[in-house]
C-alpha positions as CSV (number, residue, x, y, z in Angstrom):
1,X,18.2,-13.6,1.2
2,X,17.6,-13.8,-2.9
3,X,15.3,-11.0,-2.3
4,X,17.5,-8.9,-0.2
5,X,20.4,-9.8,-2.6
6,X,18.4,-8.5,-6.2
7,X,17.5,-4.6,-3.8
8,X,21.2,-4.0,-3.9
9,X,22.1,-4.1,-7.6
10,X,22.5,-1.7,-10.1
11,X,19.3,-3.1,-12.4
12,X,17.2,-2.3,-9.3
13,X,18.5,1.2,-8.7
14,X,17.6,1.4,-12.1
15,X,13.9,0.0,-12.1
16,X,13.7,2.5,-9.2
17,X,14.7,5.9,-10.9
18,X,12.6,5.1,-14.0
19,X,9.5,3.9,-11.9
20,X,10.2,7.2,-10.1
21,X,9.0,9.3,-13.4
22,X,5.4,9.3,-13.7
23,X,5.3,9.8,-9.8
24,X,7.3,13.2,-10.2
25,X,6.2,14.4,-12.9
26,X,2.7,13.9,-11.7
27,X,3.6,15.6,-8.6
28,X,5.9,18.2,-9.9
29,X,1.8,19.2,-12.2
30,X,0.2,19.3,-8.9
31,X,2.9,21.5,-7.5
32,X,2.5,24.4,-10.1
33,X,-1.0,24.3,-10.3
34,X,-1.3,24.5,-6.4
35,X,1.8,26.9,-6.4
36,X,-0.6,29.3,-8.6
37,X,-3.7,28.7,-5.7
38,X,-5.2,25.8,-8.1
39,X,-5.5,22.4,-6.6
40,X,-5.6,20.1,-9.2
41,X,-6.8,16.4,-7.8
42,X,-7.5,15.8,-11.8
43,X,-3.6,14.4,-12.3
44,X,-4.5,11.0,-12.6
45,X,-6.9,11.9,-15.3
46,X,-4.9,13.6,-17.5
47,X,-2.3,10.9,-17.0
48,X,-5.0,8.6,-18.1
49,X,-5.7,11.3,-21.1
50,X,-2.2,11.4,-22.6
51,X,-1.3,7.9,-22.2
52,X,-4.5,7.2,-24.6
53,X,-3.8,9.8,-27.0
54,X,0.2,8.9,-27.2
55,X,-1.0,5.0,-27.4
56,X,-3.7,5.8,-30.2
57,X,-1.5,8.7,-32.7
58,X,1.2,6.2,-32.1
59,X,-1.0,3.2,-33.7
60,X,-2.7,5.2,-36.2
61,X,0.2,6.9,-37.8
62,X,3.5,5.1,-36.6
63,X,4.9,8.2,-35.9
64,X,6.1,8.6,-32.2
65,X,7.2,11.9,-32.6
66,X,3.7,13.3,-33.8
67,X,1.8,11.0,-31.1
68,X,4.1,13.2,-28.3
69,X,3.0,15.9,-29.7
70,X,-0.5,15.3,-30.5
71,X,-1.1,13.6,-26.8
72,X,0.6,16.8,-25.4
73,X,-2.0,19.2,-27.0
74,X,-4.8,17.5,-26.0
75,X,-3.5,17.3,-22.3
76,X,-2.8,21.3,-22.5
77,X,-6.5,21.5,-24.3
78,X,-8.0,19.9,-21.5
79,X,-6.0,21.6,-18.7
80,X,-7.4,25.2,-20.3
81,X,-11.1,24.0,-20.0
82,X,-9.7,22.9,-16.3
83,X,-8.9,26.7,-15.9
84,X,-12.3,27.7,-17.6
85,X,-14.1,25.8,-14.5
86,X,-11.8,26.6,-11.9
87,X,-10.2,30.2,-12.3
88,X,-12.5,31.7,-14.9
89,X,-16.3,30.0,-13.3
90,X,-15.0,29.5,-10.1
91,X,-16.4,26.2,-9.3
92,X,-15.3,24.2,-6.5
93,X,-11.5,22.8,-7.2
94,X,-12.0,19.5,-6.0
95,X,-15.4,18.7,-7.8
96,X,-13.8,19.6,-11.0
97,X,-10.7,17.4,-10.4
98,X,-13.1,14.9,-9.4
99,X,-15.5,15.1,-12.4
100,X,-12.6,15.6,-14.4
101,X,-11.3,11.9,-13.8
102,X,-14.6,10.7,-14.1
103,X,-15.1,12.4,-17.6
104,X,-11.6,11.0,-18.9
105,X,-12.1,7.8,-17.5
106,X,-14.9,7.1,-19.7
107,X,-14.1,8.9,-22.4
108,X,-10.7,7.3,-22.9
109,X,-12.8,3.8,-22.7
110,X,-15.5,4.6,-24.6
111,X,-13.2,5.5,-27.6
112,X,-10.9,2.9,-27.0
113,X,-14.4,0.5,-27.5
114,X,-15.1,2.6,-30.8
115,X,-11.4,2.6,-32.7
116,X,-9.8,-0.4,-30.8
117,X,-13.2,-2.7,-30.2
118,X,-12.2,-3.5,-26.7
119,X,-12.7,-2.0,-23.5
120,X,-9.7,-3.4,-21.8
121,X,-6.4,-2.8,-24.1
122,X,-5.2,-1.2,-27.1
123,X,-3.0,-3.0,-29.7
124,X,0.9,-3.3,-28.8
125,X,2.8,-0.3,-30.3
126,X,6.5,0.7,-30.6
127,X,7.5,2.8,-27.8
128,X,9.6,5.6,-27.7
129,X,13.5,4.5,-28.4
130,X,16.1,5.1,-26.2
131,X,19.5,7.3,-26.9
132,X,21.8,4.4,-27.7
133,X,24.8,6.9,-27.3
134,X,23.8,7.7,-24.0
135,X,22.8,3.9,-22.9
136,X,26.9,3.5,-23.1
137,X,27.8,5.3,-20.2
138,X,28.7,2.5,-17.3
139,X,26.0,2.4,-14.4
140,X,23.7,5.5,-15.2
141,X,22.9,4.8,-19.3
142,X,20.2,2.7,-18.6
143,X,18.6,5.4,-16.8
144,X,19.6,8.8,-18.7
145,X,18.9,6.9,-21.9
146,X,14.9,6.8,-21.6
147,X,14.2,10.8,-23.1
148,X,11.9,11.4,-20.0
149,X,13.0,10.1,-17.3
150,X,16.4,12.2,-18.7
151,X,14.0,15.3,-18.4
152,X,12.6,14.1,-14.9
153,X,15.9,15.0,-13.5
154,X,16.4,17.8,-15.1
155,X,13.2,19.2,-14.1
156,X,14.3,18.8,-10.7
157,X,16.8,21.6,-11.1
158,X,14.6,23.6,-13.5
159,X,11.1,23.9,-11.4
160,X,13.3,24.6,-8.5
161,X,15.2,27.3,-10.5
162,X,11.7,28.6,-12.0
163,X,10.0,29.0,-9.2
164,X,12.3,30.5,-6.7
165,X,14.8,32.4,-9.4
166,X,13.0,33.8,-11.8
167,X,10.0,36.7,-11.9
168,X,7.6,34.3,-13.2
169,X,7.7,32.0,-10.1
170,X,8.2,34.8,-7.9
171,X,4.9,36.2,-9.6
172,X,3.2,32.8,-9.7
173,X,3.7,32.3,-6.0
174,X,2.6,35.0,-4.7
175,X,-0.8,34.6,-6.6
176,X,-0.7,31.2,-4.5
177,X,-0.1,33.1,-1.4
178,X,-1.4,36.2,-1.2
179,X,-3.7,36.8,-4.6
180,X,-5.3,40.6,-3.3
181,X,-1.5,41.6,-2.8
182,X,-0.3,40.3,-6.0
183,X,-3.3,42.0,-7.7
184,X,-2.2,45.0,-6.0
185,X,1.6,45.2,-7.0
186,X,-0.4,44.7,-11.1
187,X,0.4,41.2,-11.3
188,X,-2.4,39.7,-13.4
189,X,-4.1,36.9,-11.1
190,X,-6.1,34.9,-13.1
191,X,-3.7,34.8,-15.7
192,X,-0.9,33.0,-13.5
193,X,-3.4,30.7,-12.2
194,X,-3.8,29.8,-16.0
195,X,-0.3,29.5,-16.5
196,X,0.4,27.0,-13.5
197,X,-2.6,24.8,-15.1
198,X,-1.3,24.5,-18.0
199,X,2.3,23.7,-17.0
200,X,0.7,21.1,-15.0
201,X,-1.6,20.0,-17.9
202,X,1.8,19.3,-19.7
203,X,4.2,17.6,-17.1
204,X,0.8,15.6,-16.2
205,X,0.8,14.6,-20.1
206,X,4.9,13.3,-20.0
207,X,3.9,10.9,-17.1
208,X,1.0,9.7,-18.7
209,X,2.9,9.0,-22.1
210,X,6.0,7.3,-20.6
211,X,3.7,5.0,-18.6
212,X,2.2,3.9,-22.6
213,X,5.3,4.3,-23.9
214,X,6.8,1.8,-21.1
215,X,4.1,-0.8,-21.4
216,X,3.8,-0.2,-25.0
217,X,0.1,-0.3,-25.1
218,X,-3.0,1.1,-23.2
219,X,-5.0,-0.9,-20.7
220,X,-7.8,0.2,-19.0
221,X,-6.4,1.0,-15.1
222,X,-2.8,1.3,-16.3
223,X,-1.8,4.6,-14.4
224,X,-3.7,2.3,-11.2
225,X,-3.6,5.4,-8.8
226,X,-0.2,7.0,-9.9
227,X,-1.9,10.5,-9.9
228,X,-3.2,10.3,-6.2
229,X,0.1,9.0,-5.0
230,X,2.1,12.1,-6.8
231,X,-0.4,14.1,-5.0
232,X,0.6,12.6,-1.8
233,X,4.4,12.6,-2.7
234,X,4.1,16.7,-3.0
235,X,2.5,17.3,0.2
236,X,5.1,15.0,1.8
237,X,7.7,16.7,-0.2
238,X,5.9,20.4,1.3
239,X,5.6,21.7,-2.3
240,X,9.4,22.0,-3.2
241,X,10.8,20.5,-6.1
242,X,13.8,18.7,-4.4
243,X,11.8,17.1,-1.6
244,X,9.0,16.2,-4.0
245,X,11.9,14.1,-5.8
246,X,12.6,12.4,-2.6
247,X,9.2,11.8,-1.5
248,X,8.8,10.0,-5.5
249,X,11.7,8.0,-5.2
250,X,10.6,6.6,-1.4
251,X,7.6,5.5,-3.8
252,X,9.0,4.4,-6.6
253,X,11.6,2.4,-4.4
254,X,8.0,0.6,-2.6
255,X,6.5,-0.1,-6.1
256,X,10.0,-1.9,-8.0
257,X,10.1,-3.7,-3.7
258,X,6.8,-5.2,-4.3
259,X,7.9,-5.8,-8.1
260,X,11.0,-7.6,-6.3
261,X,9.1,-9.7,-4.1
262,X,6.6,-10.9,-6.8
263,X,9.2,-12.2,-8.6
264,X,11.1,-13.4,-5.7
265,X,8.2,-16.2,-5.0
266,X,8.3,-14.9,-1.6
267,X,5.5,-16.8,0.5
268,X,3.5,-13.3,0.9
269,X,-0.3,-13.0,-0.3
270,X,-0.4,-11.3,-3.6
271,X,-3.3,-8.8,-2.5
272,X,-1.0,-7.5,0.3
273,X,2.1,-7.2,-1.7
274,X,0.1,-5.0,-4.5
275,X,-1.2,-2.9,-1.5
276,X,2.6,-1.8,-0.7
277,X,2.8,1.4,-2.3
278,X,-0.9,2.8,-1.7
279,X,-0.2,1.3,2.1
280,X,3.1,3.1,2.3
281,X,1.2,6.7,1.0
282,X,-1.2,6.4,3.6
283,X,0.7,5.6,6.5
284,X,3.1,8.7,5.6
285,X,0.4,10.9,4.7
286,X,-0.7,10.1,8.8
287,X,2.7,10.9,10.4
288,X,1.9,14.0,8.3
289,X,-1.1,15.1,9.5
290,X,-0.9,18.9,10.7
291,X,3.3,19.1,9.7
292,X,3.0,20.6,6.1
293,X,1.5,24.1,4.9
294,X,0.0,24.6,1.4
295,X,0.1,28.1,-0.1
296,X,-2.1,30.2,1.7
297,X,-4.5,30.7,-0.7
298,X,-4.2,27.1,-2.3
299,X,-8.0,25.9,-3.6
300,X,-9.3,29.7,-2.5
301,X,-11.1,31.1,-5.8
302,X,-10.6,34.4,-6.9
């Protein structure tokens, strides 16, 4: 009953909407990489990437600002070398998403072993503030405040709006569709497969740095599969920006449960309550076997 009693508050509608963030934005990456024909399975490593880089600018020059920054380059860096490999050599989309995991993985430990001497955490830092003025409003200030998860939302109504209003996502799908007839009508291929990349590079990067900015520090394992769920949460949400919001929150709403339950003291084995969310994907990416269609051309070089 306490358990079922703390689900229907307003502190746990909260948790949910903010745990929601890193899952779309994560999945909202994926979706205009694999809008452009690029599947990008290397979310959860640039995730990984960004939430490094924002946790070590941050502690190095105690200037969040410039650590957003900074961690967003490096993401957009690495999401152009992702392009090299995939659009411009051609190599096999999901090798390079996996070897690009692997490479940030150990990267990101082996520097934090070189600047931070330890291969499990960084140093606490401050994390990024939220708008006070904002955190007034009755019920939805505590969510609105927090800068990203403000931007989470609205990127619900802008991908939407950019990829089905505007020439660029009319251009961008259609490379993801049908690349010989977009080549054909001048639209330059390779260049919007770029384009989705990086977009995704970025959005990847804000998941990765609220996720520090949250726990305000690194550890090793901290995105703990967020990258491979928001993969899961666009296929379930069939590659549009509204159902990919849904599909977030159904697992953000599983992750704050098993949060709930934790806390609760309910007499459920701890290993089974931390499967809940990664459960929960898999059983819905089952019932979705053979109901969802990519882009046509999605993970077809060219």
């Amino acid at each position: 009953m306490e358990l079922f009693n703390s689900i229907l508050t307003v502190a746990f509608l909260t948790q949910v909407f903010r745990l929601m963030t890193p899952y779309y934005l994560g999945a909202s990456a994926a979706n205009f990489s694999e809008r452009g024909g690029v599947i990008n399975i290397a979310i959860e490593g640039f995730m990984i990437l960004s939430a490094f880089s924002f946790a070590m600018f941050n502690i190095l020059t105690h200037n969040i600002p410039l650590a957003i920054f900074l961690a967003l380059i490096i993401n957009v860096v690495f999401a152009l070398l992702y392009s090299v490999f995939t659009v411009k050599l051609k190599i096999n989309q999901i090798v390079t998403g996996v070897g690009f995991n692997i490479l940030i993985a150990g990267l990101t430990k082996f520097l934090m072993m070189i600047i931070f001497h330890s291969s499990s955490n960084t140093e606490r830092f401050e994390g990024i503030p939220d708008n006070e003025l904002i955190g007034k409003i009755p019920l939805v200030g505590a969510i609105l405040s927090d800068y990203i998860v403000l931007f989470a939302l609205i990127l619900i109504f802008l991908s939407n709006f950019i990829l089905f209003k505007t020439t660029f996502g009319l251009r961008l799908r259609s490379v993801g569709e049908n690349p010989e007839a977009a080549e054909s009508l001048g639209i330059k291929v390779r260049r919007y497969k770029v384009y989705g990349i990086l977009i995704s590079g970025f959005l990847a990067a804000l998941g990765g740095i609220w996720l520090a900015s949250e726990q305000k520090s690194f550890s090793d394992g901290m995105i703990a599969g967020r990258g491979y769920i928001a993969l899961a949460a666009m296929i379930i949400g069939k590659w549009k920006p509204v159902n990919i919001f849904f599909a977030s929150l159904i697992f953000a709403f599983f992750e704050a449960l098993q949060i709930s339950i934790q806390i609760s003291g309910v007499p459920i084995p701890s290993q089974l309550i931390q499967m809940l969310p990664y459960l929960i994907t898999i059983l819905v990416l089952i019932g979705l076997i053979g109901k969802t269609k990519p882009p046509a051309a999605d993970g077809v070089p060219y």
